[in-house]
Structure formats: C-alpha cells, structure tokens
SERO-4910 file (N, C-alpha, C, O; in steps of 0.05 Angstrom, whole numbers):
BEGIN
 pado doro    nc1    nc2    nc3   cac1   cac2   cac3    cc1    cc2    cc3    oc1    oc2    oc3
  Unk    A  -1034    640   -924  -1054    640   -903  -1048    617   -884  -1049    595   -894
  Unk    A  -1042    619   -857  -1030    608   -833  -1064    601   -825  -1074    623   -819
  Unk    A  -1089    576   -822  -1090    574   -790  -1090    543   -772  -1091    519   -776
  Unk    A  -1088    562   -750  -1094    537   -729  -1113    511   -722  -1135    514   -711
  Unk    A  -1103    492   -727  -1116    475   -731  -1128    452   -704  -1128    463   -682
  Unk    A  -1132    440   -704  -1143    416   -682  -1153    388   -692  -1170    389   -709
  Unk    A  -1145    367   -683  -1157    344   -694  -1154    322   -677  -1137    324   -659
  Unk    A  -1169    295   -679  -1159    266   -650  -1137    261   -663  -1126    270   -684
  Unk    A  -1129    241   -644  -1117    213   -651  -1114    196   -628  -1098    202   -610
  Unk    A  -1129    173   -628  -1129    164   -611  -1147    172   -583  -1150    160   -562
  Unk    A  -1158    199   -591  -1176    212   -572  -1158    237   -571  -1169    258   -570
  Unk    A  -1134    238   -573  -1114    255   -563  -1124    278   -576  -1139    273   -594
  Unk    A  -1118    312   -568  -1118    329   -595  -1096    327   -599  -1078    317   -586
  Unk    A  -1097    341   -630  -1062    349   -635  -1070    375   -641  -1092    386   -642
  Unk    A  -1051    382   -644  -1045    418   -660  -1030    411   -680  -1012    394   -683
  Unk    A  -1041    427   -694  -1025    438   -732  -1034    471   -736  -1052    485   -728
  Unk    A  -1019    471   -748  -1021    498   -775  -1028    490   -796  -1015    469   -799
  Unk    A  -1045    494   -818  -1053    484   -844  -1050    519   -852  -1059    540   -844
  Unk    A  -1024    508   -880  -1021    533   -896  -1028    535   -919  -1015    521   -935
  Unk    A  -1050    551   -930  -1056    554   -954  -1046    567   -969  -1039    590   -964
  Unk    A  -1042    551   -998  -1019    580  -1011  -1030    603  -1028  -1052    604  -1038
  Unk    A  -1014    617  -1030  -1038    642  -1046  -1047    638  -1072  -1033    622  -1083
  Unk    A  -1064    646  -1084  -1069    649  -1110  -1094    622  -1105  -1109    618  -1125
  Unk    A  -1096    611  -1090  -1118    591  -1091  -1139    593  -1092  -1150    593  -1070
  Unk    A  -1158    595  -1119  -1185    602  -1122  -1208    584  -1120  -1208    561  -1128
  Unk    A  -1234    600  -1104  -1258    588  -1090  -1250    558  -1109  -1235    554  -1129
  Unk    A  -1271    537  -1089  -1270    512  -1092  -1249    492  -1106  -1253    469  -1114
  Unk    A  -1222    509  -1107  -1199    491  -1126  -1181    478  -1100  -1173    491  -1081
  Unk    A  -1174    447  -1104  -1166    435  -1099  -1135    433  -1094  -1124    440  -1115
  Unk    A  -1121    427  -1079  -1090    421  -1082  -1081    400  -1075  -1094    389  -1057
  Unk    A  -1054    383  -1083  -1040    369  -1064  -1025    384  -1034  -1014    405  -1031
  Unk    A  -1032    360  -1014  -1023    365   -991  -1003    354   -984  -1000    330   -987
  Unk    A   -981    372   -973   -956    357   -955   -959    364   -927   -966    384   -915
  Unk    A   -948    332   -916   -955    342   -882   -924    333   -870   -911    313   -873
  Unk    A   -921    357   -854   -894    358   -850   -894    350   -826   -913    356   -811
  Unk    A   -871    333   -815   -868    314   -791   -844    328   -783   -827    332   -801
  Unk    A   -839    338   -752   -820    345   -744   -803    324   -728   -815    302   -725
  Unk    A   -779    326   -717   -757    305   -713   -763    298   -671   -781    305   -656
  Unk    A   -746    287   -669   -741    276   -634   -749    301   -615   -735    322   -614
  Unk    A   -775    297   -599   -785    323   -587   -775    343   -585   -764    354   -566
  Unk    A   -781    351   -617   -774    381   -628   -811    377   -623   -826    364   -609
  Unk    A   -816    406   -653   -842    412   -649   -842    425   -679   -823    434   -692
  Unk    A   -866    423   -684   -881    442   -716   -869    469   -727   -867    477   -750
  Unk    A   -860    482   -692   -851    512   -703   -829    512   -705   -821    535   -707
  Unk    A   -801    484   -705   -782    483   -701   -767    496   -729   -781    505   -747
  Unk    A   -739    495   -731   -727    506   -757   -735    498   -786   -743    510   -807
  Unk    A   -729    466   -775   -729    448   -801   -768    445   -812   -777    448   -835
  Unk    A   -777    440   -791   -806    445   -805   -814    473   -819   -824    473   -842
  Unk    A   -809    501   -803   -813    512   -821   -804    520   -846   -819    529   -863
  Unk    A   -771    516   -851   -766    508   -873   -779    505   -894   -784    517   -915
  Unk    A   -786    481   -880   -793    455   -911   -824    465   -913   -838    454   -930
  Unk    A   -835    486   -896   -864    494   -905   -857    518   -921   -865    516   -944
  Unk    A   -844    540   -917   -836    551   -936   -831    549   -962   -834    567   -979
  Unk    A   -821    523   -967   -806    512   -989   -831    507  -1004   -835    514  -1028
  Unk    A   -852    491   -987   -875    486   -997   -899    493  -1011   -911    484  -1030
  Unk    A   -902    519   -989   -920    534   -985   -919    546  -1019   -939    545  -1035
  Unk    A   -891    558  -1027   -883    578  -1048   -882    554  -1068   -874    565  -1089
  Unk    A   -886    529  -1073   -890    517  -1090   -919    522  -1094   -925    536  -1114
  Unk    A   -935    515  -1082   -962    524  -1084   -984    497  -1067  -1008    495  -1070
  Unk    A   -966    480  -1051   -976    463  -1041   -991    467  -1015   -979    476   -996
  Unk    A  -1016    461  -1015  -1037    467   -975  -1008    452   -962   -992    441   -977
  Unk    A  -1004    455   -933   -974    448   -924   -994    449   -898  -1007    469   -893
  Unk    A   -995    424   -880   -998    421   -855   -972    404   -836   -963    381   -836
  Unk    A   -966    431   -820   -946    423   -803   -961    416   -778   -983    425   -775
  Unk    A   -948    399   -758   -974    381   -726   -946    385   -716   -924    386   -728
  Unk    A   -952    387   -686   -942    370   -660   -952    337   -658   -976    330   -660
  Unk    A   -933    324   -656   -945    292   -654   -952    292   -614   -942    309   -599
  Unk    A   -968    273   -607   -981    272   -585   -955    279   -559   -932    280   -568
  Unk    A   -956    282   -537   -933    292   -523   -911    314   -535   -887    313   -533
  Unk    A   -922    329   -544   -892    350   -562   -913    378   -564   -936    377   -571
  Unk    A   -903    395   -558   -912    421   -574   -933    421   -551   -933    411   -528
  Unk    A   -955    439   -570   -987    443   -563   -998    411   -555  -1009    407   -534
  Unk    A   -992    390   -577  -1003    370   -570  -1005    361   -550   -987    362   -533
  Unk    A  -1038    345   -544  -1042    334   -519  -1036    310   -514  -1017    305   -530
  Unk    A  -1042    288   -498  -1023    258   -491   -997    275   -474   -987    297   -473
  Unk    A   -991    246   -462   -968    251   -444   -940    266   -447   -921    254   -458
  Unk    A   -937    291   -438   -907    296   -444   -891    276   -451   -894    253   -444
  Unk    A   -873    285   -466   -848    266   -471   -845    238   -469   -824    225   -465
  Unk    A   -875    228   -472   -878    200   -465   -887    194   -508   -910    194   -517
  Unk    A   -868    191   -520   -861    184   -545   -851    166   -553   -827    161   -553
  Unk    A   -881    146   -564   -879    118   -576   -874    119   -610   -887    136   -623
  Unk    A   -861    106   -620   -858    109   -646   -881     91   -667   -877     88   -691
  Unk    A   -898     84   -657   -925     69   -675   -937     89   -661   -943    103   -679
  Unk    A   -945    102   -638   -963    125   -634   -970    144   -657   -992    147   -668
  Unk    A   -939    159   -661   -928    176   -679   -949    164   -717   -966    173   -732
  Unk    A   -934    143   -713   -955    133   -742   -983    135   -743   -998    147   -758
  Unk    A   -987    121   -724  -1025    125   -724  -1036    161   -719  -1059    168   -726
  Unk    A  -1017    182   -706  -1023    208   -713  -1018    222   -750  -1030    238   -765
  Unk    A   -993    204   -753   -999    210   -787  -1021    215   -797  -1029    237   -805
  Unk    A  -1034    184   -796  -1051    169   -799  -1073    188   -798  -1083    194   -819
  Unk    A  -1084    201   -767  -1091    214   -764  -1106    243   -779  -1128    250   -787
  Unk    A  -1072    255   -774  -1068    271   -795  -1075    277   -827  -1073    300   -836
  Unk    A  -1082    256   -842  -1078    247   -871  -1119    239   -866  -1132    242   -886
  Unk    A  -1133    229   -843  -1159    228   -848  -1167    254   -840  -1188    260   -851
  Unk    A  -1155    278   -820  -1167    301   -816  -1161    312   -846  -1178    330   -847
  Unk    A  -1150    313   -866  -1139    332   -881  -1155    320   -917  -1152    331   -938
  Unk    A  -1174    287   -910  -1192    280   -918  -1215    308   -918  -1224    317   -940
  Unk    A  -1221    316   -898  -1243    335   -904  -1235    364   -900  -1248    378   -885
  Unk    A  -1212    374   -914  -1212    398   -922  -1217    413   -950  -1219    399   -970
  Unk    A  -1218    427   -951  -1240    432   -984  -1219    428   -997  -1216    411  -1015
  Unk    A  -1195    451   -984  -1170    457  -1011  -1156    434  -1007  -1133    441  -1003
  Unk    A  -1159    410  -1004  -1141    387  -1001  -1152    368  -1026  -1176    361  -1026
  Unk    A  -1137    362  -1045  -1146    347  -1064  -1129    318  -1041  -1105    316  -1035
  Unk    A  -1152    301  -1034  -1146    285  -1017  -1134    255  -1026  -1124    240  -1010
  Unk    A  -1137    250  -1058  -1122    231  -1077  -1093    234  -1072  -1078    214  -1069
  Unk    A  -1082    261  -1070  -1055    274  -1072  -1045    286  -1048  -1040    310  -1047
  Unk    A  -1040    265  -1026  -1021    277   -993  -1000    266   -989  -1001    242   -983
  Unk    A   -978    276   -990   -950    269   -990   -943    273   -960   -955    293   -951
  Unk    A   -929    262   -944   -915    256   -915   -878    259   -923   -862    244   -934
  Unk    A   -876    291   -908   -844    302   -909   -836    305   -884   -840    326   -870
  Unk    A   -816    270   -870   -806    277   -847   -781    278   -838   -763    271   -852
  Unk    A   -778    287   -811   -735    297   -811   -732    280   -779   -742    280   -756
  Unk    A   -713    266   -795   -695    253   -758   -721    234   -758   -729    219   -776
  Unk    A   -734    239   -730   -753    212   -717   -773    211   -744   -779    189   -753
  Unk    A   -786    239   -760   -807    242   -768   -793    222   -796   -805    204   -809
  Unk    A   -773    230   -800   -767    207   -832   -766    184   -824   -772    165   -839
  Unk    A   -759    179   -799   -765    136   -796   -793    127   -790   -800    103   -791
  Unk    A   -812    153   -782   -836    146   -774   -855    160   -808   -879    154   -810
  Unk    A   -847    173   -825   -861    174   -850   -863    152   -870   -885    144   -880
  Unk    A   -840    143   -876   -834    118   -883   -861     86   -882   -877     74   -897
  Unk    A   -848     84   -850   -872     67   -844   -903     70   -844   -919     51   -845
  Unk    A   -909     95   -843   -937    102   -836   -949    108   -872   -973    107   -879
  Unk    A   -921    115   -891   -936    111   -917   -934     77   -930   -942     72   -952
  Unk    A   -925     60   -913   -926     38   -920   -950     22   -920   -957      4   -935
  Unk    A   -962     35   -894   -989     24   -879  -1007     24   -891  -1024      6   -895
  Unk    A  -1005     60   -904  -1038     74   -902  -1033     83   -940  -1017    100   -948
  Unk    A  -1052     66   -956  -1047     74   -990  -1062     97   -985  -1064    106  -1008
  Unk    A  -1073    112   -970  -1074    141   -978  -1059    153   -985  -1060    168  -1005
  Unk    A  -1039    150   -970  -1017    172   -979  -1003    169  -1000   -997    146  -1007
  Unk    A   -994    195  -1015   -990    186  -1045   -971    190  -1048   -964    194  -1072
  Unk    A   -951    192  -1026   -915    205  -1032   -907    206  -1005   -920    211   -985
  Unk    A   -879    199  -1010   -869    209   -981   -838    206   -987   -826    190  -1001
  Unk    A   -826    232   -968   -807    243   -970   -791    232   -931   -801    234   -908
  Unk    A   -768    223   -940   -756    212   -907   -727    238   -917   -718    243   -939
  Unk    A   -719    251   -889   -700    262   -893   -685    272   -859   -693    285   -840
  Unk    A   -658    257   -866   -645    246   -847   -663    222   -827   -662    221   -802
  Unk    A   -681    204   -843   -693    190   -821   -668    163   -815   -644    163   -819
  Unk    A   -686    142   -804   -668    119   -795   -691     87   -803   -714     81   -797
  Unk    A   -676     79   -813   -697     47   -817   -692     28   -786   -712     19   -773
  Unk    A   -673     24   -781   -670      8   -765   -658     21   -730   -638     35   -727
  Unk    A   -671     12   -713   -665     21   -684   -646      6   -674   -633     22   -660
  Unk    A   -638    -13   -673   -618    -19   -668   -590     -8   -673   -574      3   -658
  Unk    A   -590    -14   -698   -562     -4   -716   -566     21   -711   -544     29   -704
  Unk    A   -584     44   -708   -581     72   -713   -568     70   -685   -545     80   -687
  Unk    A   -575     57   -653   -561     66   -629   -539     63   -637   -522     81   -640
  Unk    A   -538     31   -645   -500     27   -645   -489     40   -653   -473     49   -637
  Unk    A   -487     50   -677   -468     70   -685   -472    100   -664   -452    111   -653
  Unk    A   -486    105   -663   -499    135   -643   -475    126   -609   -461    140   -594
  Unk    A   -485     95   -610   -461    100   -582   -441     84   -591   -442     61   -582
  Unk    A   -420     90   -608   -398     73   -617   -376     56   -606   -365     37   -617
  Unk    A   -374     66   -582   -353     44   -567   -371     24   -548   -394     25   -539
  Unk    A   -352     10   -548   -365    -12   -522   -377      1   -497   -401      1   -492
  Unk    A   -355     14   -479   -371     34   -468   -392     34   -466   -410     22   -454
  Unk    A   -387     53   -484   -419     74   -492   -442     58   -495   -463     64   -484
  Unk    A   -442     38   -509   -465     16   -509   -466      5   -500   -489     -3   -501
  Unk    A   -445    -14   -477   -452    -17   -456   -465     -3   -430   -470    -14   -408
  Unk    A   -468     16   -437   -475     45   -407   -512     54   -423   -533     60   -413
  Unk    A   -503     53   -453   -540     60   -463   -551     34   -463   -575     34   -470
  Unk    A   -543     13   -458   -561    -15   -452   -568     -8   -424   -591     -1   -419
  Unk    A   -548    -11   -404   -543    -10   -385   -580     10   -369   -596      0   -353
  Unk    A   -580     43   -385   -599     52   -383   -623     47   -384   -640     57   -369
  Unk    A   -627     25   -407   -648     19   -417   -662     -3   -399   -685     -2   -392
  Unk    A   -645    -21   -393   -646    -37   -368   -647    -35   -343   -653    -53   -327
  Unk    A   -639     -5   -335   -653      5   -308   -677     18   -314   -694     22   -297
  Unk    A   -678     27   -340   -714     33   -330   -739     10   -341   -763     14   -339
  Unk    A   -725    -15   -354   -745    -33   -352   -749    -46   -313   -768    -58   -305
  Unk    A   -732    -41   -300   -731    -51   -268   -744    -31   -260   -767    -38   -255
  Unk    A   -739     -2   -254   -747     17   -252   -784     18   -256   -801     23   -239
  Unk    A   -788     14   -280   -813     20   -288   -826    -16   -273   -851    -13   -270
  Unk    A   -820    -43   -265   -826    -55   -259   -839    -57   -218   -857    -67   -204
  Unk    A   -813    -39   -218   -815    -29   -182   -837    -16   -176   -855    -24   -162
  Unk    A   -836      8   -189   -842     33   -181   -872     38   -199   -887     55   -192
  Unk    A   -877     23   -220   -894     29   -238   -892     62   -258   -911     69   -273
  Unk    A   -873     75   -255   -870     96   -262   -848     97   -282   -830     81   -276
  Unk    A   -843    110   -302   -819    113   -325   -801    124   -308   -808    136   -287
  Unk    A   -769    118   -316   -747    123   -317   -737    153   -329   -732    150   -353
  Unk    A   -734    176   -322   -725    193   -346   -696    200   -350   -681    206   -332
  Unk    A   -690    199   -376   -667    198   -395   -662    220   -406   -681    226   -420
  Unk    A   -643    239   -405   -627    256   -415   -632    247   -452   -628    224   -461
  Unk    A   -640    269   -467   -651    263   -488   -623    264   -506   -628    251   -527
  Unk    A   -593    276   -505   -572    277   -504   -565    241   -503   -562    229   -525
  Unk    A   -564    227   -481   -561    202   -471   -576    189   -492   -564    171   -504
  Unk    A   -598    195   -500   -609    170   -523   -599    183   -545   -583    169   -557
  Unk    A   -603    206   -554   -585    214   -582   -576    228   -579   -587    249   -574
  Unk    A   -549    226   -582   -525    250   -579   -513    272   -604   -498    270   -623
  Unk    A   -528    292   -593   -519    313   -615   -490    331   -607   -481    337   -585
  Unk    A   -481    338   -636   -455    359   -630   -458    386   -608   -470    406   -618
  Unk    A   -451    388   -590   -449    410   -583   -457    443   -595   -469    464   -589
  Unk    A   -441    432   -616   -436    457   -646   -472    457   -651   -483    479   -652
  Unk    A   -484    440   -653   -498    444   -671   -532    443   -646   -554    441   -657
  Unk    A   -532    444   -625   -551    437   -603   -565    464   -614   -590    461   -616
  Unk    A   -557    489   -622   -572    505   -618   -595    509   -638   -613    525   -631
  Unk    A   -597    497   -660   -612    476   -681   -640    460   -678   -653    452   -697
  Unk    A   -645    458   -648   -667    442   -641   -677    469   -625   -666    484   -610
  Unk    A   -709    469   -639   -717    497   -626   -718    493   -600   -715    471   -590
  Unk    A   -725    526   -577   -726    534   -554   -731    519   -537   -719    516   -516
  Unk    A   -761    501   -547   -771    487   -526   -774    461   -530   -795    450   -523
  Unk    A   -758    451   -538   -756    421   -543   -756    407   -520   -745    417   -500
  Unk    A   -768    383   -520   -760    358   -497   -734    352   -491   -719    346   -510
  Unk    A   -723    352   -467   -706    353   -454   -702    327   -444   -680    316   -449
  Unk    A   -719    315   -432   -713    288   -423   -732    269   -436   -743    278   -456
  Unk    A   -739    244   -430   -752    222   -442   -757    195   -427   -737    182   -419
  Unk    A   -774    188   -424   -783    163   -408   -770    138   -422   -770    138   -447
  Unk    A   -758    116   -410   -734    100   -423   -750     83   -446   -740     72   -466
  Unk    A   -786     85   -436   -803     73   -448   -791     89   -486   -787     73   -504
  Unk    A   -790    103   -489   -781    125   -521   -768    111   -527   -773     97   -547
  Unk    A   -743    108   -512   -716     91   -527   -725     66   -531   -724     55   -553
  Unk    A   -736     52   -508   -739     30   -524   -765     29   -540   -780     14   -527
  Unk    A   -774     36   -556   -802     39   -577   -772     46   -597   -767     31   -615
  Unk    A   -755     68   -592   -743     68   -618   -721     46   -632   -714     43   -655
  Unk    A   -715     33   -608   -695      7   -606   -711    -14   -635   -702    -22   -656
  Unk    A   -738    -18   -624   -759    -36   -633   -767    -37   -657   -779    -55   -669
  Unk    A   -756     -3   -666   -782     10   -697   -755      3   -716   -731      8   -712
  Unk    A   -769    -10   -740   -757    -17   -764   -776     -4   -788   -799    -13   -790
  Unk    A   -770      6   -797   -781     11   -823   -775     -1   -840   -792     -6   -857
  Unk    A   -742    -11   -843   -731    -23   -861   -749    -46   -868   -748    -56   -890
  Unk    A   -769    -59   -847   -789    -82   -856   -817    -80   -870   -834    -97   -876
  Unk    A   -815    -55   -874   -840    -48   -891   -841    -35   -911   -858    -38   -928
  Unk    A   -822    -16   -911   -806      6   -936   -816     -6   -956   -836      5   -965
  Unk    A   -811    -20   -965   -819    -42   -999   -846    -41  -1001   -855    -47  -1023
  Unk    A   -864    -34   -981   -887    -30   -989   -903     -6  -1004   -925     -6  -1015
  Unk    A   -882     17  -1001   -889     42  -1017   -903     41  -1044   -922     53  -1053
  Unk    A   -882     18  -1055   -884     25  -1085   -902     10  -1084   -905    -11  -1071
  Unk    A   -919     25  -1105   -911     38  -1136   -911     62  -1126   -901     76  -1145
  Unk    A   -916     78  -1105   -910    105  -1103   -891    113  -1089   -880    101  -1070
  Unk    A   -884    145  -1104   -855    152  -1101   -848    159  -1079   -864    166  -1061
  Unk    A   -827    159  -1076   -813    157  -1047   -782    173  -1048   -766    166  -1066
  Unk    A   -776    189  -1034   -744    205  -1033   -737    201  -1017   -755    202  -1001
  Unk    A   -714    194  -1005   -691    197   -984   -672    214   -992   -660    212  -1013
  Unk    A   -670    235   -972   -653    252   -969   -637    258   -938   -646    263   -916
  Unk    A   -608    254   -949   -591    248   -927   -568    256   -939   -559    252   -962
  Unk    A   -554    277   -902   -521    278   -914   -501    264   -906   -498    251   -886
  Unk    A   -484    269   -929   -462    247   -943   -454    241   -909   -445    219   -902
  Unk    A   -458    262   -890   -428    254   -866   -453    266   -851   -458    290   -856
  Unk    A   -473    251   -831   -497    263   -818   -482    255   -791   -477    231   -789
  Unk    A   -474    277   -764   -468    271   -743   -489    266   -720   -483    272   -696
  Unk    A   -514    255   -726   -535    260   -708   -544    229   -716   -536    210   -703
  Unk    A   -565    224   -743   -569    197   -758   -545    190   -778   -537    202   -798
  Unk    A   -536    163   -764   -514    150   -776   -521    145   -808   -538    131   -816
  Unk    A   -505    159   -822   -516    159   -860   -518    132   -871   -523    130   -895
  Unk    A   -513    104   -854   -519     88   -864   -552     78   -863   -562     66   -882
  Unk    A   -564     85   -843   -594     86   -846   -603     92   -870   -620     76   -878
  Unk    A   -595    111   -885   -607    125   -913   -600     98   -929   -618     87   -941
  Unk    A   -579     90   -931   -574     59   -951   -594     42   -944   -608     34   -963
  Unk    A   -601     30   -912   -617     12   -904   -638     17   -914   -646     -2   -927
  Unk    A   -660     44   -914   -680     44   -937   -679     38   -949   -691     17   -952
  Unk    A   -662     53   -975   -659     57  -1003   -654     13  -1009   -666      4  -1029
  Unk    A   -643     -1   -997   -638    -15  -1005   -666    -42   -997   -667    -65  -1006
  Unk    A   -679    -31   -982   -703    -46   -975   -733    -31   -984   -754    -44   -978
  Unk    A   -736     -9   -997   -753      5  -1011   -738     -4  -1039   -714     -6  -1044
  Unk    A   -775    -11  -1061   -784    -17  -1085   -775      7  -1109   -758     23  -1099
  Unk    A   -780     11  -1129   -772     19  -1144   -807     32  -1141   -825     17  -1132
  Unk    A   -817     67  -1150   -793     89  -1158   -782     92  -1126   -795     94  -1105
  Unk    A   -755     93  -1132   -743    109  -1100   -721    128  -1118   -715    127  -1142
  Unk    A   -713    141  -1099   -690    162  -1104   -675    170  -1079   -689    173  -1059
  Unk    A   -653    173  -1077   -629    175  -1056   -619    198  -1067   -619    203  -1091
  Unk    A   -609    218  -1044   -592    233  -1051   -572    240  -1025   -584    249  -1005
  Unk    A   -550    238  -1025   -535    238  -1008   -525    272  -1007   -517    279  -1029
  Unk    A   -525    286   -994   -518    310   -996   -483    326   -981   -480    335   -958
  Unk    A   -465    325   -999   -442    335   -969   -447    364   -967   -467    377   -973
  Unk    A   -424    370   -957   -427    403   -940   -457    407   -914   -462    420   -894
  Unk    A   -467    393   -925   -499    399   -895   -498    372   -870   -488    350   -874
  Unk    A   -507    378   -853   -506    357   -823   -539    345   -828   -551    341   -849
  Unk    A   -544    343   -802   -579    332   -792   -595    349   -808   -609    344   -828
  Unk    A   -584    379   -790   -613    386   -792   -605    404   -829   -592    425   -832
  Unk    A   -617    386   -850   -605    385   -876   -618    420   -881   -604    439   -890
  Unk    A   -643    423   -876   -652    457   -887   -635    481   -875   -640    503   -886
  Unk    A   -622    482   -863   -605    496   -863   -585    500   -873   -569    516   -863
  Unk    A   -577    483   -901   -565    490   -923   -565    522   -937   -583    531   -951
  Unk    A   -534    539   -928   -544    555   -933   -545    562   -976   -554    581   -987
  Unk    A   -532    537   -988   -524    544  -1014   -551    535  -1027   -555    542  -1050
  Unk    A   -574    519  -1015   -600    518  -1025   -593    485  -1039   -611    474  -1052
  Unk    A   -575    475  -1037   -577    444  -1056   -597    432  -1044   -617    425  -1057
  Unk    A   -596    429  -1023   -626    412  -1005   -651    417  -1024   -661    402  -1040
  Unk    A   -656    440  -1018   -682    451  -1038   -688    449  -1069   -708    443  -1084
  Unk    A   -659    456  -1071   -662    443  -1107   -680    417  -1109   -701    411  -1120
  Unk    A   -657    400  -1090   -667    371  -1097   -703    371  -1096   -717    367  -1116
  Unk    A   -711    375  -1068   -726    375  -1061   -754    383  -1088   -772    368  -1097
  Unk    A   -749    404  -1093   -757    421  -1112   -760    403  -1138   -783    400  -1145
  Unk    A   -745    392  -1150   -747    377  -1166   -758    353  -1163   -774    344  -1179
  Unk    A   -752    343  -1148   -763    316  -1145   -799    319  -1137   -813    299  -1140
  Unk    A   -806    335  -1130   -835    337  -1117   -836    344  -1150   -847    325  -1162
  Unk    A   -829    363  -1165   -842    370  -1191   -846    347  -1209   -867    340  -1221
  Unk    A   -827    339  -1208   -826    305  -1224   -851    289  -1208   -875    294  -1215
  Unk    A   -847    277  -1195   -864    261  -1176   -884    257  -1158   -892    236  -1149
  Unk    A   -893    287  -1153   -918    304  -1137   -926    326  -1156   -934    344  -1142
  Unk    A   -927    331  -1178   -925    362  -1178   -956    376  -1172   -976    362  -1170
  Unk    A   -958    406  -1170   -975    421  -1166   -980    421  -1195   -963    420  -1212
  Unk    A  -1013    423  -1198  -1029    424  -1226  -1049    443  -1218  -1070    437  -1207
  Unk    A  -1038    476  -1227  -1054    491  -1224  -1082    491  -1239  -1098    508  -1234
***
C-alpha cells in the first residue's frame, strides 16, 4: 500500500510516499526505514525505489521524501544546503512519530551519495533514530572534491568556481549557477542512472555547504546503535575512500562492506550481493518482529 504523504520542515512542505507492507494487521506496529535519495535526484529515482522494494518485501513501513528544493518538495529549487537536508530527516523521523503503523522506538535512516553523508550526521544528532544505513555516502567535503577533481587543473578551475560565485553572490546578491556535472562528475556510461528529472544545475552556495559538511566529526556518535556502510570496492562517482573515513571515525557496532563488480549507484547490482548484504544486516541489527 503506496500513499502520498505531506509534512514541514522548517515551514517547508515536503513530499513522501509512506509504504505499508502487506499482511499488516489493525493496530500492529512496525519498524520504519526512511529512505534518502542522492545529489538532486528525487524519491522516485532508481536507487530509492530499489531499496523500498527491498524493504517494503521485508515487511518494513518504508518512507521515501524529496528533501526541500528536489522533487515535489517545496523551498527553493536546487538551492541545497547540506544541514537543511538533516533537519528534514529530522523532520521526517518526527512526522513518522505519529503514524499508527510506525513503531516509533524503531526508525532506521537508508541513504545513497548526498543522502549517506547527510544520514550519518543527522543519526548522530537525533537518538531517535535507531539505525542507519550510509551507502556510497562521503564523510568529508573536502577530500571527497579533491579526489572528484584530481589534477591540479581541475581543482584549480573547481576552486576557481567556487570563488566566482562567492564575488558573484556578493555583487549581485543572487547565486552563481553550476553545472551539477562541474561539482560532481559522473561517467558518461553511467549519467543515465540519475532519474529523468533531476537537477541540472546548482547555486555555488550547494558546493560550498558540501565543501563544509563533515560527518566524519560526528559519526562516533551513533553508537551504541548500529550503523552500515556500504560502498564499492572501485566507486567512480564517491571516491571509496570516504567509506574508510567513516568506518574509521564511527564507534563500534559498525560494519563495512566494500562491494566489487557494482559503481555509485550500488542497487543496480544485477547479481543481488548489495541486497544480500543489506538483507542480512537489517535482520541481525533492525529486524522485523512480526
């Protein structure tokens, strides 16, 4: 059962889907996963529905959102702050406080690309949340550009950007917009991967919020609750050393799994190892108690 949802943040609405899974009888309770989609993608994109599928058939309520500027959601187009993004978690995790079938003790946060460096932090914040899953995210903004623009060059010319739209936005009072390509550069091969209507461009104000966001400084705050990183072995989109920078600044329980044969967008695995993992580790560490 698919519906449409609505809720603030910040005043903002957002949009979600809240999926209920079948077999769920009058007044019974479940754990909730809220699935975070990646760099202005959106809720209905590949990788979100995926991982609600994956979900859904475990037997978990599964709320997928647009974060503010993306999708349905209201706030400024493509004007995407990365503590915004948290406090819609945030958000997210008190709207889903007052749903019946939400056993609200038990809400896990499953995010991909932007949504795993922004799940991370936002389960560090808020002890509601009782799990959280980062996959292909990034701890650190810095290190994730540098490697993303590897030569001198290149990081010379994405500073270079970033610094005409702090002048830019000082002149004119208005954002700079940036080729969303120019702040993160994806394979060619693989562009067709980010659904139909994704954000295209980006106010320079994005890049720098993502320059700024560290998770790696709060990650250790999870524990005692469990936490997964999932990332592949050779990711051409988030540099696979991000996945170490967690894993090595997140508390004990954590779990890593490095995955080869899959890129970014990891659910499109077509041999299913993603899911295995996935699958197991929520059973161990989240599980559904019918």
């Amino acid at each position: 059962m698919q519906e449409r949802v609505t809720f603030k943040s910040d005043g903002i609405d957002l949009v979600g889907v809240l999926h209920t899974p079948r077999g769920l009888k009058p007044k019974e309770k479940r754990p909730c996963v809220v699935v975070l989609h990646g760099f202005g993608t959106n809720k209905d994109g590949a990788t979100p529905m995926e991982a609600t599928k994956i979900l859904e058939k475990m037997g978990y309520v599964v709320l997928r959102f647009d974060v503010r500027g993306c999708g349905e959601s209201g706030g400024d187009p493509a004007f995407i702050l990365c503590m915004d993004q948290v406090r819609d978690i945030q958000s997210a995790v008190t709207y889903l406080q007052g749903v019946k079938q939400v056993d609200n003790k038990r809400i896990c946060v499953l995010g991909h690309s932007f949504g795993g460096a922004t799940a991370p932090y936002a389960t560090a914040l808020d002890k509601r949340i009782a799990a959280c899953v980062s996959v292909a995210g990034w701890g650190d903004g810095v290190a994730k550009f540098r490697e993303q623009h590897p030569s001198p060059a290149q990081w010379k010319r994405f500073l270079g950007k970033l610094e005409q739209g702090r002048r830019h936005r000082q002149k004119t009072g208005k954002s700079l917009m940036i080729p969303r390509f120019d702040i993160v550069p994806i394979p060619k091969h693989m562009r067709h991967l980010l659904v139909g209507n994704s954000i295209m461009e980006f106010p320079a104000e994005t890049a720098m919020s993502m320059m700024d966001f560290r998770a790696n400084d709060v990650v250790g705050l999870i524990a005692p609750r469990p936490y997964l990183i999932l990332h592949p072995a050779d990711d051409t989109v988030t540099p696979t050393s991000q996945a170490l920078g967690l894993f090595a600044n997140a508390k004990q329980p954590v779990d890593m799994h490095l995955v080869s044969g899959v890129d970014h967008f990891m659910f499109s695995d077509d041999d299913g190892v993603v899911r295995k993992i996935l699958e197991a580790w929520l059973a161990k560490h989240f599980p559904v108690k019918k």
